[in-house]
Structures are given as C-alpha cells and as structure tokens.
N, C-alpha and C positions, 0 to 999 in steps of 0.2 A: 184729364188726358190719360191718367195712367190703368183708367176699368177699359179702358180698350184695349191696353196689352193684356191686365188681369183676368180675370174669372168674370166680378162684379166691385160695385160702389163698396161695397160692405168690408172686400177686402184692403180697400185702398183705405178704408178708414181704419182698419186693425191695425194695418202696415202705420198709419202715421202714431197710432198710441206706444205699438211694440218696438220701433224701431227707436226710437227716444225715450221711451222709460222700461227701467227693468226689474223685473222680481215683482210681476201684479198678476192675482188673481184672473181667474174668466170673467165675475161680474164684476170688479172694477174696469178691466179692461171695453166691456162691454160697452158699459158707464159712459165711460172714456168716448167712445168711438160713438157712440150714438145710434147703438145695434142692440139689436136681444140677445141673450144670451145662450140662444140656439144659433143664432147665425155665428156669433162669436167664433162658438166652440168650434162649428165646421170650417172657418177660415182657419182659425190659430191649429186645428188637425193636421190641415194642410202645412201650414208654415212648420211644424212640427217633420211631417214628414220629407218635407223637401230640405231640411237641416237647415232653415234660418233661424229658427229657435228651439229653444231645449227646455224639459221642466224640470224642477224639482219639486220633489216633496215635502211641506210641509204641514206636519200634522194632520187635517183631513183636507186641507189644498193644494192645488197644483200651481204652483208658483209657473209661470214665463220668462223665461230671459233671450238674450240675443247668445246664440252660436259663435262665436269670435270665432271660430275655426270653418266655419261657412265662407269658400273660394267666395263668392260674389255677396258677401253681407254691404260691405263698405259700397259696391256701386249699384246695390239696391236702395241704399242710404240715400246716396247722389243722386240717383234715380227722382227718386220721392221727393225729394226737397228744390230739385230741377222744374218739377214738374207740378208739385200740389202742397209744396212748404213753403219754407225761409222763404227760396228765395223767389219764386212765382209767387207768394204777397209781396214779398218787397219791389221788385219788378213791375207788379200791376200798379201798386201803391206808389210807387213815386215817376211812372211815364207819364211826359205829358206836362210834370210841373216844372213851371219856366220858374228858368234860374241856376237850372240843377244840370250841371255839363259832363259830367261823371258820377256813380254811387255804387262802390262795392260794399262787400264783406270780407273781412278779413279774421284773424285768430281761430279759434277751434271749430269754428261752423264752415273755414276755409278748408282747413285742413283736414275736416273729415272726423275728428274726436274729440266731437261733441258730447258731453252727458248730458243726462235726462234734465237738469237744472243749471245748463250752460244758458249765459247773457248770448245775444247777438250782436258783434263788432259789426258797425257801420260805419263807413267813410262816405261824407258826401263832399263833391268839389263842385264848387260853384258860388254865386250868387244869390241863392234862392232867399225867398221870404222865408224869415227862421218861425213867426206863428206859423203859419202853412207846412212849412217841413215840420214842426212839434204833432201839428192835428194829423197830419196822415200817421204817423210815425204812431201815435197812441192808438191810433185806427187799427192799425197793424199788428202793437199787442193787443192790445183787445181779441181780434181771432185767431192769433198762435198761443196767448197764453204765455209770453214768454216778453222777459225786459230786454230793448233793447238798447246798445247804449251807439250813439250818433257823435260825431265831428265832423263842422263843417270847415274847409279852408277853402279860401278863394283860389283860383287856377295859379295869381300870382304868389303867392302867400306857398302854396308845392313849389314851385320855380326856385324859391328863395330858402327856404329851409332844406331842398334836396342834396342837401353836401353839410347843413349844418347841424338838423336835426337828428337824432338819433333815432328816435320814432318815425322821422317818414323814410330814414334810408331805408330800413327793415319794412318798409310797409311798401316801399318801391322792391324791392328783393324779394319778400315773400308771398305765399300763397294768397292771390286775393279771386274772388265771384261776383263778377261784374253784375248789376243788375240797374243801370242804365250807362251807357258807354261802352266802348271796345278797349278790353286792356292793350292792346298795341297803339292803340291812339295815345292814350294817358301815359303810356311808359315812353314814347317821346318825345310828349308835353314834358316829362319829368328830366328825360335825357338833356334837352335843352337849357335845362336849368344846371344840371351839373356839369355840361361841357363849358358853361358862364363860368363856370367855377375855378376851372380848370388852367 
C-alpha cells in the first residue's frame, strides 16, 4: 500500500529496514531490504535529503540513522507499521480465526518507541484454539524477524480481573493497536466489569 504514496517498492523496503534499526551501512542495509545496492543508495539519498535520516562517519563508511529531530519521523513509523509491518501481519495473520473476539498490541510497538530489538506485546481475547493461535503467531515471526510475546484471556477472565489486576487495569488505560476488534467495543466489555465492581 504504501509505494503508492512513495516513489517505488524499493523505498518501502529501505523505509522498513531504517526505520527499525540504526547505525547500518548501505550494503547491509541493502542486504536487509532485499535491493542492490544502487537502488539502496538513491532511496537512503533521498531519506537523507528529506531529514528522516542522518549519517555518520565512520572510518571509510557511512553509517545511517534515524533523525529524531524529523517533525514527522514518529507518524512515518506509524505509517509503515499501519500499513506493511507489525501490525498489517498481525491483522492479516489472525482475521478470520474463530475464537479470537479481540487482539491488540500494547507496550513499545503501542507507543511508538520501539528499538531495533523490541519483543511485540500481544493481547488476544478470546476463546480461540491455543495450537492455531501458536502456528499463525510463528508464521508471523517468521516474516517480521521479530519474537513475539502473546496472552490469551477469555472475555470473562478481562470482566473479572478489571479492578483486580494490576496488569489489565494498565492494559485497559494504556496505549493499545487494535489489530482485530474495535477498542471502543473492548473498553465497554472491560467497563462492564468494573462497574460489577463497583
């Protein structure tokens, strides 16, 4: 989806190596992204010039990093990961499987500050078959390259821990990316439980 706002495929691929890891070469990068190392170079030029990333020098390489000081770095991030990352595989990777009544992310892939060797927090609610959520789930690292880590609780099982837990009040309060279910639906399934409470 996203070479249709971009240039081409080449840069959506650089965008997902540079945006998650930092301080790598052109030909690792390259590596990485599954481009030559001419195409590389005229993407990462670009990203250069538009200030989403910055180099340094080291020795006879030019290192790459991300611009932190780039107004729109963080919702190119979002962008990316909306669109052709986290969380569009996880999204495509768990529609469709019965059982599964809700499935966000939550912690540093929620919030936006993520590092290059950040786990993926997954919450699933539901019922689902726990082989079946295992196998898609390794599916999943398998093409991000990345571990991630799953809980499943039943809808009743939120209802009843929402006032007792510590973990799910913070996971009802905080940043979560829904990638099957509508958070307004789930926050008053969750409500419901802590007005019982109440």
């Amino acid at each position: 989806m996203l070479e249709k706002l971009l240039r081409s495929n080449a840069e959506v691929k650089i965008l997902g190596v540079v945006l998650f890891a930092d301080g790598l070469h052109l030909r690792e990068i390259a590596r990485q992204a599954g481009v030559s190392p001419s195409e590389a170079k005229r993407e990462l030029d670009t990203l250069v010039s538009t200030g989403v990333l910055k180099t340094e020098k080291k020795g006879n390489l030019a290192l790459f990093h991300q611009n932190e000081s780039c107004p729109f770095l963080a919702e190119l991030k979002g962008l990316y990961l909306k669109t052709e990352g986290v969380f569009a595989q996880l999204r495509e990777g768990l529609s469709g499987l019965k059982g599964v009544e809700f499935a966000f992310v939550y912690g540093s892939f929620a919030r936006g500050d993520e590092r290059g060797t950040s786990d993926i927090d997954l919450m699933v609610v539901g019922k689902p078959d726990t082989g079946g959520i295992h196998k898609r789930i390794m599916k999943i690292e398998g093409k991000m390259g990345r571990e991630i880590n799953y809980s499943i609780y039943s809808l009743r099982e939120i209802q009843r821990k929402a006032t007792l837990s510590g973990f799910i009040k913070e996971l009802i309060a905080g940043k979560k990316v829904f990638v099957v279910g509508l958070e307004n639906e789930f926050e008053r399934f969750a409500e419901t439980g802590l007005s019982k409470k109440k």
